[in-house]
N, C-alpha and C positions, 0 to 999 in steps of 0.2 A: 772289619765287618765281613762277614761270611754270607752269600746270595747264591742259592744251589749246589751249596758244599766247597764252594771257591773261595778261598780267602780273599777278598778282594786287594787289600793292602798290600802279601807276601806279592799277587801276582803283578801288581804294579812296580813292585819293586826289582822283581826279575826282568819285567817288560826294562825298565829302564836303565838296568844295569847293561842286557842286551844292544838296548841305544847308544851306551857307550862308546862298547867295544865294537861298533861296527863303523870301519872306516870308509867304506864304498857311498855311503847314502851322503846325497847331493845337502844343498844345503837348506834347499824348499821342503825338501821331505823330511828332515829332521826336525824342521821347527813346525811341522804341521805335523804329526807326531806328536811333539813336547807339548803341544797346545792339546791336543786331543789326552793325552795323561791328565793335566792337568782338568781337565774338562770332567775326567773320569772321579779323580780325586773330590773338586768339588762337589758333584752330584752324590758320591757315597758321603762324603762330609754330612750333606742336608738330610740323605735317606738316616743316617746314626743316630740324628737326632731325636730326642725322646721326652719323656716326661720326667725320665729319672738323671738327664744330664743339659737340658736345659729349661727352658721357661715356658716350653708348650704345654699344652693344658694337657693330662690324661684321655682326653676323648680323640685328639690327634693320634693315640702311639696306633701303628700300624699291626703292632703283633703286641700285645700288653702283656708283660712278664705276671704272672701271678706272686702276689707277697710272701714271702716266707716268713715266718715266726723265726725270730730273735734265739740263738741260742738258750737254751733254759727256761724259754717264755714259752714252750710249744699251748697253744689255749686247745680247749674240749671244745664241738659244737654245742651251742644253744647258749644259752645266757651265761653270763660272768658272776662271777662271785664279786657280792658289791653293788651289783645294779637292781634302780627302781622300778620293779617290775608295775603292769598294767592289767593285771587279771580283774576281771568284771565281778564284782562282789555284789551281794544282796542287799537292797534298802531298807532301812525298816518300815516309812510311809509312803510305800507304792501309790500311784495317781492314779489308775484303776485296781480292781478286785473283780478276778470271775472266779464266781465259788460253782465247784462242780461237783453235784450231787454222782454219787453210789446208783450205779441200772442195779434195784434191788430185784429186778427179775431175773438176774443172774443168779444170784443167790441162792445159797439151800435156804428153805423154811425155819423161819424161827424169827422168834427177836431179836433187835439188834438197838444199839445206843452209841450215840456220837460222842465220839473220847475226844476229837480235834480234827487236824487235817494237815496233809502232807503240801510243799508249799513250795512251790517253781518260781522263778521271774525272769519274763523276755523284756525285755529292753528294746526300744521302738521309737521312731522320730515320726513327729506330725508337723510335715510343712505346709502352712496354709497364708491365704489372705487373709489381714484382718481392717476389714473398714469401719472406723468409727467418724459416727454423725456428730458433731458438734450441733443443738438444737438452744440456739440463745433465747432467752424468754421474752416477749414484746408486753411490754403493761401502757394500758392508752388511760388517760387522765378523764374524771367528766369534761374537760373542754376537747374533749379528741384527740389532746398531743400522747405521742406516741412514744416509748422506752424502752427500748434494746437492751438486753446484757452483752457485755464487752464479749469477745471471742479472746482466746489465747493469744499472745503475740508472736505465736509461730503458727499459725492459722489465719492468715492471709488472704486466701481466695476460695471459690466459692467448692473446687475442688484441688487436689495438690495429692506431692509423693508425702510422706511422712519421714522423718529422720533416720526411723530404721531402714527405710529403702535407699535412703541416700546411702546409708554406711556399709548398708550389706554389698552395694555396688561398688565404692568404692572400695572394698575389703577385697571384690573381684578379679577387678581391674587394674589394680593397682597392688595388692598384698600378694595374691594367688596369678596374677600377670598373665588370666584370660580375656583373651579378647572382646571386644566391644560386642560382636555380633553375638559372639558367645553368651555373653551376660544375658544381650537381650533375650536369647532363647532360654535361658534358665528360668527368667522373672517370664514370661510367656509359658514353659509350657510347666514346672513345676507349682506357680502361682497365680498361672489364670490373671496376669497383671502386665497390661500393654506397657512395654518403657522400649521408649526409643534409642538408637544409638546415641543421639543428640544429647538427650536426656542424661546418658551414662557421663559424656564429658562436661556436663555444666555439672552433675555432683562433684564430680574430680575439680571444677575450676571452682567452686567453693571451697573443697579443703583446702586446695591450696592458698585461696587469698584468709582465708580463716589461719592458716597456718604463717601468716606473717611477721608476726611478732614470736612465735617459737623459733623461728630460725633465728631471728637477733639475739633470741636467749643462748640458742645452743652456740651462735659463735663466739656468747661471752663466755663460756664454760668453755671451750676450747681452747681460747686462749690464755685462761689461766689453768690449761694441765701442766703440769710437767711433763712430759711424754706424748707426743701423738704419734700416728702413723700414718702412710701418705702410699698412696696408689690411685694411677688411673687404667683405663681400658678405651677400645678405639669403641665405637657407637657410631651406627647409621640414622641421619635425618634426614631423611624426605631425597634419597640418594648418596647423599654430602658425607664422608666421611668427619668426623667430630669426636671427640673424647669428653668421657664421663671420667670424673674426678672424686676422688674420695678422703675426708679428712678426720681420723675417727682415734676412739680409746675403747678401753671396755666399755664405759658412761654412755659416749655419747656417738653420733655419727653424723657426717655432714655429706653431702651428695651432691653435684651442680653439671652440671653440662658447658661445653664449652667450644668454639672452634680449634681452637688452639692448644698444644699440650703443654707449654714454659711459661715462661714467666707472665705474659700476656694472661693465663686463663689461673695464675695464684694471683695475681693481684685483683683479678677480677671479683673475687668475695671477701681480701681483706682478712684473711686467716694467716695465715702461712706467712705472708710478707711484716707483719708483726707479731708470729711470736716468737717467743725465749727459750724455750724449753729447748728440749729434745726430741727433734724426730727422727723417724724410724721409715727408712726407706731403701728401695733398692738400687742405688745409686745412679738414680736420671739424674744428668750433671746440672739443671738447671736448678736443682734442689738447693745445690752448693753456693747460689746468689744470696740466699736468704741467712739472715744474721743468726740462727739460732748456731744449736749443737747439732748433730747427727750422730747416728747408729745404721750401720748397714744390716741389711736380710742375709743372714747366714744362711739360710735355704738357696738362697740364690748361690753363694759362692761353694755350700757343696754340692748344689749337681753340676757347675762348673767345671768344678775339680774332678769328679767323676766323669765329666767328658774328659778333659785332660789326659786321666790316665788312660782311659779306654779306648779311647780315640788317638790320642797323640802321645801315647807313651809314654808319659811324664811319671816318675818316682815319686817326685816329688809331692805333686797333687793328692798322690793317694797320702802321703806320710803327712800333711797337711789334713785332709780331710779326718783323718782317725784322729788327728788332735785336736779337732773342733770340736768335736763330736767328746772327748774326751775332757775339754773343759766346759762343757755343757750340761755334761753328768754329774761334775763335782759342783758345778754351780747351783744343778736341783739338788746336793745332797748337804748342801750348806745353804740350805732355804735360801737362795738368790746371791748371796754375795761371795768370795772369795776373802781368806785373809791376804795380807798383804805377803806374805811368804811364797803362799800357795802360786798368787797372780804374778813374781817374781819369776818364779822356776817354770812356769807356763809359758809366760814371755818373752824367756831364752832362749825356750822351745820352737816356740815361734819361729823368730829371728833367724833361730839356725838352720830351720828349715829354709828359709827362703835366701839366707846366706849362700848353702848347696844349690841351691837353684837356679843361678845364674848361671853355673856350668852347664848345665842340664838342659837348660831353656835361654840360652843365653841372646844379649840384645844383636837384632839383624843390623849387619855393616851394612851404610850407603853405597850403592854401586858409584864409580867414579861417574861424573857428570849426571848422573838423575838428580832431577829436580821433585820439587814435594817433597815429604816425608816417606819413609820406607815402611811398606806394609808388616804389618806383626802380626804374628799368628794370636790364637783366641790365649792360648796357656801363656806366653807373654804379656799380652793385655793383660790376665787376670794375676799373676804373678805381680806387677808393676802397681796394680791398684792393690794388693792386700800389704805392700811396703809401705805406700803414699798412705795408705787409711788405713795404717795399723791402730791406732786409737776409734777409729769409727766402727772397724771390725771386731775390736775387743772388748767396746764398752757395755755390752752385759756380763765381763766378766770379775766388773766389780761396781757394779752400779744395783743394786735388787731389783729397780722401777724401770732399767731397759731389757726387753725379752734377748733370746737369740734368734727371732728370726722378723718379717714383718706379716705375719702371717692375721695379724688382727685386720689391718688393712684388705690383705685377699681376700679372705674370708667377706667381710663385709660388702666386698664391691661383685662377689663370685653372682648372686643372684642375678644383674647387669645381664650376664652373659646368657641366664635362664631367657630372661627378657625378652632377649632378641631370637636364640634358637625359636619361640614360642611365636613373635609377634612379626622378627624379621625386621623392623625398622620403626621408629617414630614418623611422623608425618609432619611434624612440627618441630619447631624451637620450643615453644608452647607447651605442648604433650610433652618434651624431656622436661620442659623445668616445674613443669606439675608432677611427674612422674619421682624427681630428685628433692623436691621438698618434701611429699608426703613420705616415701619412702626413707627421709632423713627421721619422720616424726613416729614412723612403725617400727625402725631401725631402733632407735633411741628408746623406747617402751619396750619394746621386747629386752634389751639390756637393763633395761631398770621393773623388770618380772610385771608388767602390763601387756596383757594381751592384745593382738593389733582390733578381734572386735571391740574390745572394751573400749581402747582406746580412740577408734572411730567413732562408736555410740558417742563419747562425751565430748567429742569433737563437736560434733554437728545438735549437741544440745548447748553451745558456746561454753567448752569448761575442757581443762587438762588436768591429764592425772595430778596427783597430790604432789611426785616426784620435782615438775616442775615449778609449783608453788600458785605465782596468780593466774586465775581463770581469766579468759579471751576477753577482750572489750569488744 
């Protein structure tokens, strides 16, 4: 790592060679010294760290490298060849017409006759209140008795929000993850329509107890995938650090909040601890309690490996990485699977890399008498897991239905993080696990081409999309 044109690494290294060879320094100064390197070492270790060699997000990198284009892939600015574009076209039955007459006083003199008309369209939004009277008919009998017509059965009280206010709020607060006060100012000052904060978290505690029975749908569909993926993140409640949990496929998505990030908060929804399949994870060890198969996140192990080489000089990492990367390409270009030749001679490939690598990166000897185990450095760790799970690391590469990486997971859980930038923290247990079921039911429609309005509209009219099958009880 280089900091003001200073190699930091070379000049540690001359600093230390120097400590060597110098026989005068007592023996306090020496090790206070060796501690002070080492103090150095590890603080550039953490500043190296980045988005392109470990797990931190891109909004951490301190100086963010700009991407380059792929040899031969250099792209043009402006749209791609291939893409659905969104140009605003003309309607044929526009919802108003303003015809606009010819100032004939401009005119030179003469006759003139209308052939047609040249023909523009703006495009315009009208947001408004709309209050409608429900007015039941009273019929009285000649003995005076009196007869109401029935009212709807979602017309309850003598005044109320209507469904589209619930959904529009809940669409806010919950889909677009502005905040409360915020809503309330929207419905305030764009519709002239008093809604309380209060008001915004009873619509949210309706979907969610309305959304009861779709979560025991979607954990029966999760348990019979073949494949899922598994990711959590840390989340703040009410101070309390806690983890939001994520269990998801293309289909479907599950979301829960939890104290705890192991085994304690997978058993707690009853996913995970029975099912069969294959999941897809990035190897939190408490994963490896659970009876299924696993798949590791290749994304994780190559910016790993690029720390490796970058960082700690490893050969090997890099000659490992280009071969990931390289049955990765042959796997999209055999639509998902490998022959059995092909995943052979790959295999070897492997193996041998990591066979050289024990030289390279070889296991740290026990000092005589330490106790514990002896510290390993990061390219060691990850060397020793890609031997141990060399089947968990390999199985998209003849599986079609495991990816190479576990990015369906990130991706899903990534908004989480919008969340909290936006809102800073939950207040509740409550508010997270309102927040992780609807969120599981917005998540889940949006992957099955339902729009999250739509979706809330038929929500709060008791009804789910078709995708799901029966309608709410």
């Amino acid at each position: 790592m280089t900091i003001d044109n200073i190699d930091v690494k070379e000049t540690l290294k001359r600093v230390q060679v120097l400590l060597d060879e110098e026989p005068n320094l007592s023996p306090a100064l020496r090790s206070t010294l060796e501690v002070l390197i080492l103090v150095v070492q590890l603080m550039v270790g953490r500043l190296s760290l980045s988005s392109r060699n470990s797990s931190k997000p891109p909004s951490t990198d301190r100086f963010p490298t700009p991407k380059k284009p792929k040899e031969g892939e250099a792209k043009k600015t402006g749209g791609q060849k291939g893409r659905v574009g969104t140009t605003l076209k003309k309607v044929e039955n526009p919802d108003q017409i303003e015809n606009l007459p010819v100032d004939r006083s401009a005119l030179p003199e003469g006759e003139y006759t209308e052939v047609g008309y040249e023909a523009r369209q703006v495009f315009n939004i009208e947001i408004q209140r709309v209050v409608t009277e429900y007015r039941a008919q009273i019929l009285e009998d000649a003995h005076g008795q009196r007869f109401t017509a029935a009212f709807p059965l979602e017309v309850s009280k003598a005044v109320q929000y209507g469904n589209g206010v619930k959904a529009q709020a809940v669409y806010q607060s919950q889909y677009q993850l502005i905040p409360y006060n915020r809503v309330q100012e929207y419905f305030r000052d764009q519709l002239q329509l008093p809604i309380s904060q209060g008001s915004v978290f009873n619509f949210n505690q309706q979907a969610h107890a309305a959304l009861e029975q779709f979560e025991l749908t979607l954990i029966n569909r999760l348990l019979t995938s073949r494949v899922l993926h598994s990711d959590e993140t840390g989340i703040n409640i009410n101070g309390t650090n806690h983890w939001l949990h994520c269990v998801s496929n293309p289909q479907w998505t599950l979301f829960y909040a939890h104290a705890k990030r192991g085994m304690d908060a997978m058993e707690s929804k009853e996913v995970l601890p029975h099912f069969e399949g294959i999941l897809v994870h990035d190897h939190w060890k408490p994963y490896f309690n659970l009876k299924c198969q696993h798949a590791l996140c290749n994304a994780h192990h190559l910016r790993e490996l690029t720390y490796a080489h970058e960082q700690e000089n490893q050969q090997w990492a890099e000659a490992m990485r280009t071969l990931l990367l390289e049955i990765h390409e042959d796997v999209k270009n055999q639509e998902g699977k490998l022959s059995k030749d092909q995943a052979e001679t790959h295999l070897k490939a492997y193996r041998k890399i990591l066979e050289a690598a024990h030289t390279e990166c070889p296991e740290p000897i026990k000092p005589a008498g330490q106790k514990g185990r002896v510290k390993k450095s990061k390219s060691r760790n990850l060397l020793e897991r890609l031997i141990h799970f060399e089947t968990e690391t390999l199985r998209f590469m003849t599986d079609p239905d495991v990816p190479f990486t576990n990015n369906q997971g990130e991706n899903d859980i990534r908004m989480t993080k919008v969340h909290q930038k936006i809102s800073g923290c939950f207040r509740s247990q409550e508010g997270a696990d309102i927040f992780c079921r609807v969120r599981s039911y917005l998540s889940t429609c949006a992957k099955n081409k339902v729009s999250a309005s739509d979706a809330l509209n038929l929500l709060f009219e008791g009804k789910l999309p078709d995708f799901l099958g029966e309608p709410l009880s």
